[in-house]
C-alpha atoms as a printed R data frame, in Angstrom:
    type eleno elety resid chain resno       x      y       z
1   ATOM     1    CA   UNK     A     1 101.949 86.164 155.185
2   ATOM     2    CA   UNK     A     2 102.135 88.223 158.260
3   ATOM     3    CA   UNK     A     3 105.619 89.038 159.521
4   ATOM     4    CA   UNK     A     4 106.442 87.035 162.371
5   ATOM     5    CA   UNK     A     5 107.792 88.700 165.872
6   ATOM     6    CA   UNK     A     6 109.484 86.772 168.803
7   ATOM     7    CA   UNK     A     7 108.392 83.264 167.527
8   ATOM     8    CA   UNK     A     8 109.954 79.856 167.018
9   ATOM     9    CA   UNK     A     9 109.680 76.403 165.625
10  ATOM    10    CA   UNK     A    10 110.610 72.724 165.792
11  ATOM    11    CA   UNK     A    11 109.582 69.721 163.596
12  ATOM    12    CA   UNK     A    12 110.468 66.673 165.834
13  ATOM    13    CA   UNK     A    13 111.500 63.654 164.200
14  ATOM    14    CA   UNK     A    14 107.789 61.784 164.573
15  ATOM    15    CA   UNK     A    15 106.736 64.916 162.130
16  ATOM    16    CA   UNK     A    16 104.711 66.715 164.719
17  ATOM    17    CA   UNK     A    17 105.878 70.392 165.002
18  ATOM    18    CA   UNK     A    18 105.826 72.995 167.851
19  ATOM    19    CA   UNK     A    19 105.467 76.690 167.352
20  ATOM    20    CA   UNK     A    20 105.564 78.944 169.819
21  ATOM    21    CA   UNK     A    21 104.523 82.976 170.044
22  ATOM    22    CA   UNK     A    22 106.367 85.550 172.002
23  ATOM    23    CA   UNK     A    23 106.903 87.397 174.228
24  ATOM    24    CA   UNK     A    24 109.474 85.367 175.759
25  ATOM    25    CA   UNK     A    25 110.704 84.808 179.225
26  ATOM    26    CA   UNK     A    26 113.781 82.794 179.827
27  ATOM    27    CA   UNK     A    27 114.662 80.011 182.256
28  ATOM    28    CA   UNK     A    28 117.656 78.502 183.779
29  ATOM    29    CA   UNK     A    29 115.897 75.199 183.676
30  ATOM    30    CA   UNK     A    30 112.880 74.265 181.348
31  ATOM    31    CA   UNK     A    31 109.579 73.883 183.720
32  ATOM    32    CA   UNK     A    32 108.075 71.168 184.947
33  ATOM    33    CA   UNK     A    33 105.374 71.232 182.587
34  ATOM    34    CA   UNK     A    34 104.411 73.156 179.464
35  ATOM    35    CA   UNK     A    35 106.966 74.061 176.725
36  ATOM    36    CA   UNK     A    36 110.051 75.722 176.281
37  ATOM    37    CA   UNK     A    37 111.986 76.167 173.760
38  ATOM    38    CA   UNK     A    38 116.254 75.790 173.735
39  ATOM    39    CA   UNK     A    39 118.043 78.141 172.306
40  ATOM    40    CA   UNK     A    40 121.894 77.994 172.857
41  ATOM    41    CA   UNK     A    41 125.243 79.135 171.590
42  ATOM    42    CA   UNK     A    42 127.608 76.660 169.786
43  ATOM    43    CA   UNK     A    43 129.583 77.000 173.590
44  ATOM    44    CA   UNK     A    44 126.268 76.352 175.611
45  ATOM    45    CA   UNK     A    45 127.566 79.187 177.399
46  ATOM    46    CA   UNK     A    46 124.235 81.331 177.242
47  ATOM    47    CA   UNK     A    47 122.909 80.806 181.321
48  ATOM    48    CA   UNK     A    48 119.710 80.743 180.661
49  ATOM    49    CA   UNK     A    49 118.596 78.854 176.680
50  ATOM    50    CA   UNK     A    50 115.433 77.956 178.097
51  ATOM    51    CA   UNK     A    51 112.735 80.268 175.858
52  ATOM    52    CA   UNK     A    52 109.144 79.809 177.376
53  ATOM    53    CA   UNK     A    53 106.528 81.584 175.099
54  ATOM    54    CA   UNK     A    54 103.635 83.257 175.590
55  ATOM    55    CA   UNK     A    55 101.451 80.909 173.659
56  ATOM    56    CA   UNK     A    56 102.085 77.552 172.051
57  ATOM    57    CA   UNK     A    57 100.246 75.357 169.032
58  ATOM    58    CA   UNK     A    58 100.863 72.306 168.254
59  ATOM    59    CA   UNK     A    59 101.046 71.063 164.380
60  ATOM    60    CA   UNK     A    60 101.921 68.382 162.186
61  ATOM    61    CA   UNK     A    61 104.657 69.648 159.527
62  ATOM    62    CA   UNK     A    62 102.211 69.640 156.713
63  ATOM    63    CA   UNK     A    63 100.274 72.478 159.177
64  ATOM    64    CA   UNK     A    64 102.970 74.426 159.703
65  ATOM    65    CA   UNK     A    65 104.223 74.053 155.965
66  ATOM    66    CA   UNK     A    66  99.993 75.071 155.102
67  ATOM    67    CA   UNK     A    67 100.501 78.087 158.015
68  ATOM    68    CA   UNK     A    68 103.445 80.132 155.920
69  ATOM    69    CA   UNK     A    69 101.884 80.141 152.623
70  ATOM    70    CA   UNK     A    70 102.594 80.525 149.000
71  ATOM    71    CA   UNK     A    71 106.609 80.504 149.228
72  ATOM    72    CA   UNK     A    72 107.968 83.412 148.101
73  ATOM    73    CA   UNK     A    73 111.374 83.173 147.007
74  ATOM    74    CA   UNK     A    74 113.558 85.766 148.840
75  ATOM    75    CA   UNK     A    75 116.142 87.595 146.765
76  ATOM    76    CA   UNK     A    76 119.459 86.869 148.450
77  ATOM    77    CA   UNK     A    77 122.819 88.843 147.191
78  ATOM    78    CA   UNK     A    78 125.587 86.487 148.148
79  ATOM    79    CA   UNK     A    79 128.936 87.812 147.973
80  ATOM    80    CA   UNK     A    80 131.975 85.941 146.702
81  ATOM    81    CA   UNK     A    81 134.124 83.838 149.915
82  ATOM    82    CA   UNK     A    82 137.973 85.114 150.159
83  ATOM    83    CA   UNK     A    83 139.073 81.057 150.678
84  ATOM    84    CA   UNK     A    84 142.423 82.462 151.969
85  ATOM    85    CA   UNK     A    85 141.101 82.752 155.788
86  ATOM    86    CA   UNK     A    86 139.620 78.972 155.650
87  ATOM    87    CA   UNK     A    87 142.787 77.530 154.077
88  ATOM    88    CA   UNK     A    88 145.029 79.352 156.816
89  ATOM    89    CA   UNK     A    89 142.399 77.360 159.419
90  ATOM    90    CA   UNK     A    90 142.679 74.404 157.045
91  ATOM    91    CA   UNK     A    91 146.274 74.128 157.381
92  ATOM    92    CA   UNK     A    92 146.478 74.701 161.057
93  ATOM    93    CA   UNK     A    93 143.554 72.004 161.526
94  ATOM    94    CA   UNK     A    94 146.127 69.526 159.278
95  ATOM    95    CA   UNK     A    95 149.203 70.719 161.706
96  ATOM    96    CA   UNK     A    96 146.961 70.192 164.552
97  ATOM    97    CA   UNK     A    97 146.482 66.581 163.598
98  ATOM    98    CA   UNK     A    98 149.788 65.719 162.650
99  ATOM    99    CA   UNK     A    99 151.295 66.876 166.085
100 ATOM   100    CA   UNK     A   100 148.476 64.582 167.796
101 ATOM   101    CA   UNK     A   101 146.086 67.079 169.451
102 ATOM   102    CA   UNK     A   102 143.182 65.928 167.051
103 ATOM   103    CA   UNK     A   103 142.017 63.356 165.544
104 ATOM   104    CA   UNK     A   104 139.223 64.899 163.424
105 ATOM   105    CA   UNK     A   105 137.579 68.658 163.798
106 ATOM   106    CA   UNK     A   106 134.754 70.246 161.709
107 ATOM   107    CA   UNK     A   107 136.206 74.049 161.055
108 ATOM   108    CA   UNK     A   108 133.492 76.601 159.808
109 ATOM   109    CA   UNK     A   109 133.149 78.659 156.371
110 ATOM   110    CA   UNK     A   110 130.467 81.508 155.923
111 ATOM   111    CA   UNK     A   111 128.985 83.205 153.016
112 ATOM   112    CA   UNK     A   112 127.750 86.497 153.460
113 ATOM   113    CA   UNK     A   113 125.016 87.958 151.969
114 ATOM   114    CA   UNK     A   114 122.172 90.714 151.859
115 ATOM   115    CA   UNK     A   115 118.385 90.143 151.736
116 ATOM   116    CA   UNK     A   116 117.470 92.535 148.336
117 ATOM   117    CA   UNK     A   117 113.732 91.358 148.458
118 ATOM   118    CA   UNK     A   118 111.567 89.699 150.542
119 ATOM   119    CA   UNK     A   119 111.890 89.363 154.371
120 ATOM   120    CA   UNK     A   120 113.335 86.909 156.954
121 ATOM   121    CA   UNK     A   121 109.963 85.293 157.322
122 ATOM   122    CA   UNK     A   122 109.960 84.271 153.422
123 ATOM   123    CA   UNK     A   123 113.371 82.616 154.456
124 ATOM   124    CA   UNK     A   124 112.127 80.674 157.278
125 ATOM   125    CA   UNK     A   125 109.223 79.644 155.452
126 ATOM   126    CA   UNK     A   126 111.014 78.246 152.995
127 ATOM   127    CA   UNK     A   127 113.035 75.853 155.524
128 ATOM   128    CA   UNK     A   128 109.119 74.565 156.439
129 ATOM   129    CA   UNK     A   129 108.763 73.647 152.681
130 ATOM   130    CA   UNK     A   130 111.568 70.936 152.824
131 ATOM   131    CA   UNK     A   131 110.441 67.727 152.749
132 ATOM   132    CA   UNK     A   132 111.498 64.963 155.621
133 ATOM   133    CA   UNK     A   133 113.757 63.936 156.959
134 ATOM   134    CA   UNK     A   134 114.992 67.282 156.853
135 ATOM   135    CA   UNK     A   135 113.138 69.143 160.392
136 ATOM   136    CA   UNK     A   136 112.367 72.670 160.186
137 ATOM   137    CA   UNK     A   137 113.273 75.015 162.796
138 ATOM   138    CA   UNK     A   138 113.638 78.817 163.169
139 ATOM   139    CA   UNK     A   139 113.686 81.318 166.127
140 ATOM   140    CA   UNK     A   140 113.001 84.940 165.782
141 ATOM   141    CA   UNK     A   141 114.338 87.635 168.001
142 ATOM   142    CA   UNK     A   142 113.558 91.444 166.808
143 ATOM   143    CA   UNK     A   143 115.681 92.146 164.151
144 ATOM   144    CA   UNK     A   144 117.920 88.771 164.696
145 ATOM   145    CA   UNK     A   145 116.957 85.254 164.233
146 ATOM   146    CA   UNK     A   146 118.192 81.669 162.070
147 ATOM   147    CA   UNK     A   147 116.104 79.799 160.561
148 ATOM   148    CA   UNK     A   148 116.923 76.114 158.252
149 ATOM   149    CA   UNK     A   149 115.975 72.369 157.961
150 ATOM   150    CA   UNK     A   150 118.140 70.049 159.220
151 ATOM   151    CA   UNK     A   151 118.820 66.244 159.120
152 ATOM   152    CA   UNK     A   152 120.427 65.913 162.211
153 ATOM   153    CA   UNK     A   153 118.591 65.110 165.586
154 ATOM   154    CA   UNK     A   154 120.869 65.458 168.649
155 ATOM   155    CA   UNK     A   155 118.534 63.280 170.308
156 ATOM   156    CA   UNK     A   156 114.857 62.973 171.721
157 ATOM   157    CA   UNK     A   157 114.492 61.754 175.131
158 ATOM   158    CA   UNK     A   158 111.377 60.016 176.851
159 ATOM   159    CA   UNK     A   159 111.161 58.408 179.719
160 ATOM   160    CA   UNK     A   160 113.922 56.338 180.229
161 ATOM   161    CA   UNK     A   161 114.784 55.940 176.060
162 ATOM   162    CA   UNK     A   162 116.987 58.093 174.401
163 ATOM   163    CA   UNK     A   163 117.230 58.030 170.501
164 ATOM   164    CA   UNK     A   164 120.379 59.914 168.520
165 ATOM   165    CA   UNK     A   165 122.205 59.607 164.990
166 ATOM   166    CA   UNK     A   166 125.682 59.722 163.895
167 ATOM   167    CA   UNK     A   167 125.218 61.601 161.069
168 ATOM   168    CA   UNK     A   168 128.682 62.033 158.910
169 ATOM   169    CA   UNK     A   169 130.044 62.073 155.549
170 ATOM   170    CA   UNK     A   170 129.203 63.759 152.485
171 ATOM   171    CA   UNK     A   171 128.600 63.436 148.443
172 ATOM   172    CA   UNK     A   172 126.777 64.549 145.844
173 ATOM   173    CA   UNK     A   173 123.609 62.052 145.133
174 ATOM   174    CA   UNK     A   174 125.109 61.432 141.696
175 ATOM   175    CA   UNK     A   175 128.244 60.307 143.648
176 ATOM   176    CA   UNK     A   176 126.874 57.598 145.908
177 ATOM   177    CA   UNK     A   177 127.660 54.974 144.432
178 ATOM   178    CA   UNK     A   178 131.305 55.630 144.798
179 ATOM   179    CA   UNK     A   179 130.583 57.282 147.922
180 ATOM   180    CA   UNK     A   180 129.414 53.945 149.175
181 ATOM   181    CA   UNK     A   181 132.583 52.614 149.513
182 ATOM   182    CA   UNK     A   182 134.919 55.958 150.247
183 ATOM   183    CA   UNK     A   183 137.717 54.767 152.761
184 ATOM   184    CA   UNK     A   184 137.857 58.596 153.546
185 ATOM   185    CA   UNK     A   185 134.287 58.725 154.147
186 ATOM   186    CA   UNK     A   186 134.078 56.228 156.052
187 ATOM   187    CA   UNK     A   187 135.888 57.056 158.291
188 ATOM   188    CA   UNK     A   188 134.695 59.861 159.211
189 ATOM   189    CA   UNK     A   189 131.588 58.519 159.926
190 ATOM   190    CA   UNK     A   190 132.739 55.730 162.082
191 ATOM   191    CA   UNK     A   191 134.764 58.332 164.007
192 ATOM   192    CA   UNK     A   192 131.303 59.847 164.812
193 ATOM   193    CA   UNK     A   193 129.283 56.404 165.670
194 ATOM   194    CA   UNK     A   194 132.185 54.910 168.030
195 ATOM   195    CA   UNK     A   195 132.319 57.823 169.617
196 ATOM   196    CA   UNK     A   196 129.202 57.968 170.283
197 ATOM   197    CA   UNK     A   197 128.664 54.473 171.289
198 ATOM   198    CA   UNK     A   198 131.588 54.932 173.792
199 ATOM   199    CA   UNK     A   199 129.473 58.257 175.367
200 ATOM   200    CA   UNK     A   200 126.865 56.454 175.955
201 ATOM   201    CA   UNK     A   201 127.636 52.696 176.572
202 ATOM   202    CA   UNK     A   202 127.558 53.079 180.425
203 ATOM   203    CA   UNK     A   203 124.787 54.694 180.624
204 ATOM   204    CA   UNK     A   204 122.536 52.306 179.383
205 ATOM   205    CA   UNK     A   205 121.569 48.970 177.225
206 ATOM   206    CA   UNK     A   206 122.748 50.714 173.862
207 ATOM   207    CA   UNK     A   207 121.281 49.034 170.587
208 ATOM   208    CA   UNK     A   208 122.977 50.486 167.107
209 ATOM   209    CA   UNK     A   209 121.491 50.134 163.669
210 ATOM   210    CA   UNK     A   210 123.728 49.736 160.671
211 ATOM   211    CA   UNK     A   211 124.978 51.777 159.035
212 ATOM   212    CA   UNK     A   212 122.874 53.482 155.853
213 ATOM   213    CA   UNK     A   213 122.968 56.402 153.178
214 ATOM   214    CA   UNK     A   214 120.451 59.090 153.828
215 ATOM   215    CA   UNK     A   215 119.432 61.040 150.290
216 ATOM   216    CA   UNK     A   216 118.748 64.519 151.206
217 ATOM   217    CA   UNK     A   217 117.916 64.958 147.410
218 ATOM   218    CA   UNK     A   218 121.020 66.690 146.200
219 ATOM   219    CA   UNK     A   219 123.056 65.367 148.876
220 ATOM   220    CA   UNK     A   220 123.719 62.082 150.754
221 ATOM   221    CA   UNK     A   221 125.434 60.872 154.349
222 ATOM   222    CA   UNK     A   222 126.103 57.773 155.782
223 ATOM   223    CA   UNK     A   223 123.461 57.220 158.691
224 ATOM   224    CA   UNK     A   224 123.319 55.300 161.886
225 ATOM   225    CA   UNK     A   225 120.596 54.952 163.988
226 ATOM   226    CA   UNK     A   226 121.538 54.946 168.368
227 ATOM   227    CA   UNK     A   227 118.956 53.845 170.382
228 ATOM   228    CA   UNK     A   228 119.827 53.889 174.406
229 ATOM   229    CA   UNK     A   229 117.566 52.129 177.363
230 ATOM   230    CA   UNK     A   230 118.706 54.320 180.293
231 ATOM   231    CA   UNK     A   231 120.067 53.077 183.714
232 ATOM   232    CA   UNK     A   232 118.827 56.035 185.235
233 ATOM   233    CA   UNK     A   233 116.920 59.444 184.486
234 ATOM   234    CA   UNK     A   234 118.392 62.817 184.012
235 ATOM   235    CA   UNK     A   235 117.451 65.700 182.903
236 ATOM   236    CA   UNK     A   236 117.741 67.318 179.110
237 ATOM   237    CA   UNK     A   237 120.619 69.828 180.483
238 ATOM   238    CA   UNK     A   238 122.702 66.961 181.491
239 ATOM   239    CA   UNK     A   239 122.193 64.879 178.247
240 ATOM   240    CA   UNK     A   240 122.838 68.096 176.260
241 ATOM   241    CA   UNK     A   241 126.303 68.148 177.578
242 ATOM   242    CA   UNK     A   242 127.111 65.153 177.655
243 ATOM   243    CA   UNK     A   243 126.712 64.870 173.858
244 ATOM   244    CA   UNK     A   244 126.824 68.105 172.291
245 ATOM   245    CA   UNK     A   245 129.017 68.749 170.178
246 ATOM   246    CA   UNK     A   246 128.883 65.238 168.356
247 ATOM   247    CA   UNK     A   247 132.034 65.009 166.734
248 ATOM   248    CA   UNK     A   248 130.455 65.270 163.317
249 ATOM   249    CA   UNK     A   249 130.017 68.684 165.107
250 ATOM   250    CA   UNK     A   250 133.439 68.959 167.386
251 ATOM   251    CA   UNK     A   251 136.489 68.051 167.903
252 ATOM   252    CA   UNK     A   252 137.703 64.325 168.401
253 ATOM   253    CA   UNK     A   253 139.004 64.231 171.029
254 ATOM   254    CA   UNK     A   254 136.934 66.588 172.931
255 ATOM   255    CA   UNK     A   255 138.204 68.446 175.860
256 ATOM   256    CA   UNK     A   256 138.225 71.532 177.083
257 ATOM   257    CA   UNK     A   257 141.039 72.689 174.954
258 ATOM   258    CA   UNK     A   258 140.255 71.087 171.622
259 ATOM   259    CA   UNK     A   259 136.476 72.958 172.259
260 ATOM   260    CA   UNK     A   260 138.267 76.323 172.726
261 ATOM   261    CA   UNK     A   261 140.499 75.932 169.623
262 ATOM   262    CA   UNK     A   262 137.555 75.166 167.413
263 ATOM   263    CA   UNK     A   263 135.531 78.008 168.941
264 ATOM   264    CA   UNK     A   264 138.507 80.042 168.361
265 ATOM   265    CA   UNK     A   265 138.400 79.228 164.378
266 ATOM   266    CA   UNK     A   266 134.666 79.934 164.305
267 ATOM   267    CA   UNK     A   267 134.599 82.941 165.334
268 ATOM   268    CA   UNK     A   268 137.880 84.049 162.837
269 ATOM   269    CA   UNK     A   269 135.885 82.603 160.232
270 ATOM   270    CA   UNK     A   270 133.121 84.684 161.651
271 ATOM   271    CA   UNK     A   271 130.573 81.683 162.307
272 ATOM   272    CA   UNK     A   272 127.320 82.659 163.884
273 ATOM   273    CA   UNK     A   273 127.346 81.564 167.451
274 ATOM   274    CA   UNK     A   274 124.386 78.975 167.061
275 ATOM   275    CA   UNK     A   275 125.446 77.228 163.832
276 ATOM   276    CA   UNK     A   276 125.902 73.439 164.727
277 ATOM   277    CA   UNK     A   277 124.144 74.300 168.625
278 ATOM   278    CA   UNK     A   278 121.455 71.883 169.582
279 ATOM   279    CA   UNK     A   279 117.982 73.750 169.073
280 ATOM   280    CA   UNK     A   280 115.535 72.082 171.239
281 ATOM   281    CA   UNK     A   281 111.551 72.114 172.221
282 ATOM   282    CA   UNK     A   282 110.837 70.587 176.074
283 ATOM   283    CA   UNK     A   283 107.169 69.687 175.649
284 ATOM   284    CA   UNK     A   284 105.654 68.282 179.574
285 ATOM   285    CA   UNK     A   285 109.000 66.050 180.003
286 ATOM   286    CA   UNK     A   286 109.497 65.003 176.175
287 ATOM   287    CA   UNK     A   287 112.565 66.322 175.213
288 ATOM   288    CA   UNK     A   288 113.288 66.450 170.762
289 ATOM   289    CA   UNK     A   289 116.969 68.772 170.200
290 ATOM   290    CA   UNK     A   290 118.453 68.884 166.579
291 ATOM   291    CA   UNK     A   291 121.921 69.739 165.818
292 ATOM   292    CA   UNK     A   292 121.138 73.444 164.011
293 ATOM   293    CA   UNK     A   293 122.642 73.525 160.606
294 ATOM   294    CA   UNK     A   294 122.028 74.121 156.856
295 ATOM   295    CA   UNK     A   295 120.507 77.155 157.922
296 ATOM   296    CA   UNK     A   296 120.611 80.945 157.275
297 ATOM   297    CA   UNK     A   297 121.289 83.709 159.949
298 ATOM   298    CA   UNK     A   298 120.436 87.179 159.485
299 ATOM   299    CA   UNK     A   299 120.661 90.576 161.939
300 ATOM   300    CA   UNK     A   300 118.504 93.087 159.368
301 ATOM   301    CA   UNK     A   301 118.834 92.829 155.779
302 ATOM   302    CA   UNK     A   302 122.075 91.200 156.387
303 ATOM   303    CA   UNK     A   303 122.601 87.447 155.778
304 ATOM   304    CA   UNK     A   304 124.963 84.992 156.949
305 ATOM   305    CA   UNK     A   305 125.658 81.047 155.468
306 ATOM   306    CA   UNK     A   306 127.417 78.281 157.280
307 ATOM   307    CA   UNK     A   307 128.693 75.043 156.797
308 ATOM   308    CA   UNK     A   308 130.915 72.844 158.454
309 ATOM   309    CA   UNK     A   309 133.422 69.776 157.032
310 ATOM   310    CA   UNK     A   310 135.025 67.278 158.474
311 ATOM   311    CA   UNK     A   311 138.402 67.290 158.763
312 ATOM   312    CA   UNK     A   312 140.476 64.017 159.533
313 ATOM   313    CA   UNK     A   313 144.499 63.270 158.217
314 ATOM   314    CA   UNK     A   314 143.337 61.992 154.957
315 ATOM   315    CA   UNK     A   315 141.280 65.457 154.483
316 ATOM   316    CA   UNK     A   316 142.673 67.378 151.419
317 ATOM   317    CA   UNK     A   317 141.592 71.248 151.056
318 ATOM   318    CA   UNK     A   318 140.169 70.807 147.558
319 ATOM   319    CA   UNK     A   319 137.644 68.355 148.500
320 ATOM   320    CA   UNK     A   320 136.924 70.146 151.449
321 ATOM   321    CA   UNK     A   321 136.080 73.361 150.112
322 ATOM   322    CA   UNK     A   322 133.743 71.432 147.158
323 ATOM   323    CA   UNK     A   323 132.150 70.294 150.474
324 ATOM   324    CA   UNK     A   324 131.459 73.417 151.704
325 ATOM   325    CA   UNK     A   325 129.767 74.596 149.145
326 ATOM   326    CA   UNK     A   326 127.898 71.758 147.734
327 ATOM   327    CA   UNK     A   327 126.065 72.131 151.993
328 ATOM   328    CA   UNK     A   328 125.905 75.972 151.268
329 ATOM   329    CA   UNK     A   329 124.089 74.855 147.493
330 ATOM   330    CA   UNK     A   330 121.925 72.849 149.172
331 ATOM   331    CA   UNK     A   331 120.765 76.074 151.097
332 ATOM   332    CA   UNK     A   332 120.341 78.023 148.587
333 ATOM   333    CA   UNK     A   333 118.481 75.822 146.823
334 ATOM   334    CA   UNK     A   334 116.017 75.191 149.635
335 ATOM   335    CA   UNK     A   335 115.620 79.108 149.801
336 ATOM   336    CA   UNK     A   336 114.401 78.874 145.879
């Protein structure tokens, strides 16, 4: 397998994929036809996310999975997590609630780690290996790029019908049966599908599915499907911020200040800037963006691990933490 430069890739929900080759130029807006790719920071504070490249193919997953190869398994060095910066956040999250400011907030751990064998194209190759519903993506830049597959779409827009998730809550899938009917859980994830629903409930006829447990394999979440008929048309830059972040994402409630607080534990916690972004592909005025987590970032040989948890006034740090790293697991073990 040939080491890829300046490329990216999205599996949209249907399973068709996009991959796109470098160089790229970059847009304030995508065009009016063609494809471009959106890549953004967490604060969709980057000007100009729209990525057009040079060249473009279009695949089903099961092509893109057959276009990396043989997986092989990258030898990752993880180092141990100091939990005493994420507890400090923790507890600050917990006074933050209690004084009214939030209702829930998703703060950030990261493992770091160094690449010993292999190269950042066995990593993202391994993300194309994951079976669905999970949706590959990746985006290479020089020495820099993220790749993972994620079970979150943001949403796809066509025409005037716009389809999104609230995707919240977490368990292990020997767990789900208890998981099933955890108050705690629960309410997390109907923190995430109200607030949805109240986003978007002007905006259109809004149709919601019930609510269901998605098995990722090693882990489930509570599921439920948003389907919108729009009022009116606009464009994917103004549905981007009108839902991004989701609050399985962001802060609840989410204004400017909440935002800034939670950016501000990120980057202690030293989150890379486009964990839990929406990653996007604009394909002639079809518009698929996923919410980019369980992932792996890496600058060089150097690797970096997020995942995000929930955090509402029942949260307790114990379970939060097992959170973390059961997401972080699931990583890992999608890495081989």
């Amino acid at each position: 397998m040939s080491e890829p430069h300046d490329q990216a890739w999205l599996v949209r929900p249907d399973g068709s994929a996009i991959l796109g080759h470098g160089p790229f130029s970059t847009a304030e807006q995508p065009p009016s036809g063609g494809v471009a790719f959106y890549v953004q920071r967490y604060g969709l504070d980057d000007p100009a996310p729209w990525k057009i490249p040079a060249s473009v193919e279009r695949l089903t997953a099961a092509e893109l999975e057959a276009r990396q190869g043989r997986v092989v398994a990258p030898a990752c060095a993880w180092e141990e997590i100091d939990a005493g910066p994420f507890a400090e956040v923790f507890q600050e999250v917990m006074d933050s609630i209690r004084r009214g400011v939030f209702e829930k907030t998703v703060p950030v751990v990261v493992e770091r780690g160094r690449l010993e064998n292999g190269s950042p194209a066995n990593l993202a190759a391994a993300m194309t290996h994951q079976a669905f519903p999970r949706m590959a993506y990746a985006w290479f830049e020089g020495e820099r790029g993220f790749a993972g597959a994620t079970p979150e779409v943001l949403f796809s827009l066509q025409g005037n019908r716009l389809q999104t998730m609230a995707l919240a809550g977490t368990a292990k899938r020997e767990e789900r049966l208890v998981f099933a009917v955890d108050e705690k859980e629960i309410r997390e994830h109907e923190y995430v599908a109200q607030s949805l629903v109240a986003k978007l409930g002007d905006l259109g006829r809004v149709t919601c599915g019930e609510r269901t447990i998605l098995d990722l394999g090693a882990l489930v979440h509570f599921l439920t499907p948003i389907e919108v008929e729009l009022n009116e048309s606009y464009g994917p830059g103004e549905w981007i911020r009108r839902l991004h972040p989701t609050p399985a994402l962001g802060p609840l409630p989410r204004t400017p200040g909440t935002l800034a607080q939670l950016i501000a534990w990120r980057q202690r916690l030293g989150c890379p800037a486009e964990f839990g972004a929406p990653f996007g592909v604009w394909d002639n005025g079809r518009f698929d963006a996923v919410v980019a987590i369980r992932g792996v970032w890496w600058e060089g040989d150097r690797l970096r691990l997020p995942a995000g948890c929930g955090v509402i006034e029942a949260s307790r740090l114990v379970n939060e933490w097992r959170e973390l790293r059961l997401k972080r697991e699931a990583v890992k073990e999608a890495l081989g």
